[in-house]
N, C-alpha and C positions, 0 to 999 in steps of 0.2 A: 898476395901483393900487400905490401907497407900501407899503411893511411896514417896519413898527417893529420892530426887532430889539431894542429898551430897552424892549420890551413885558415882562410880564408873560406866560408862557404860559400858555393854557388845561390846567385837567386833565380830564380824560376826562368828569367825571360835569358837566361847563359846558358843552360841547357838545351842545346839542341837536341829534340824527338824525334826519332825515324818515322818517314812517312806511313800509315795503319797499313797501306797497302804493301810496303817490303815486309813490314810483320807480319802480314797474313801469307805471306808466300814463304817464308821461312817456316813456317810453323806447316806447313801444308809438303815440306822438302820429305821425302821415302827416308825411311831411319833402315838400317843396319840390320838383319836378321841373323846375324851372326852371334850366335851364345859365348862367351866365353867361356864357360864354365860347365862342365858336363854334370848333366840332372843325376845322372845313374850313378855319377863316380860321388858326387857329393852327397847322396842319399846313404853310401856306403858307410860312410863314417860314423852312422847316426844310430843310436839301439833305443828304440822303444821300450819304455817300462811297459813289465808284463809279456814282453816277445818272448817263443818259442825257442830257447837256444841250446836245446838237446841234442839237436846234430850238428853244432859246432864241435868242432875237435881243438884241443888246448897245442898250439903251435910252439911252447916254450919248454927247452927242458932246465929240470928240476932238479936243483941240487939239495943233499940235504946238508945240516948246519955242519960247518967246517969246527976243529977242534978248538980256535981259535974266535968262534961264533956264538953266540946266543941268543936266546927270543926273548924278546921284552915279556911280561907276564900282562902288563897294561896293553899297550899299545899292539903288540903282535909279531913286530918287525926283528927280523935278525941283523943281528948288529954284532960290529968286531967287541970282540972283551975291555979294551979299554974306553967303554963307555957303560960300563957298570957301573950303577949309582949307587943302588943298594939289593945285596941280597938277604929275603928272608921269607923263612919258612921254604929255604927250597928254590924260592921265585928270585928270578933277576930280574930290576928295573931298570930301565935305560937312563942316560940324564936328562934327556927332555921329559921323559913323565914324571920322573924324580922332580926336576927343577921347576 
């Protein structure tokens, strides 16, 4: 919601307070038991340093570098050829590690 700060402020006795008694009955109303969010599914998403992940199996398959490809020698990442920065010795650099 907007607030006018070229308002006018309220004084104390323009404020009307709810009486303590509707606010202790409100505060006293049954809340919702209803989760929305599943404990089990949201835990899922989460990896502990240090977890046991030897009997995970790798779900992706693996290409190897296309002829058109190469691995950064810095950074590790395969990338198309025309982002070779600089080769040497051998090694290609990409231009983010380059640059």
């Amino acid at each position: 919601m907007a607030t006018d700060y070229d308002a006018p402020r309220k004084i104390e006795e323009d404020i009307v307070s709810e009486p303590i008694a509707a606010l202790k009955t409100r505060r006293t109303d049954p809340q919702s038991a209803v989760v929305d969010e599943d404990e089990a599914e949201a835990a899922d998403g989460f990896e502990l340093p240090g977890a046991d992940l030897s009997g995970e199996e790798l779900l992706v398959r693996v290409l190897p570098a296309q002829a058109d490809e190469f691995t950064c020698a810095s950074c590790f990442l395969v990338r198309h050829r025309s982002q070779i920065a600089l080769e040497k010795n051998g090694m290609s650099y990409c231009v983010d590690c380059e640059g």
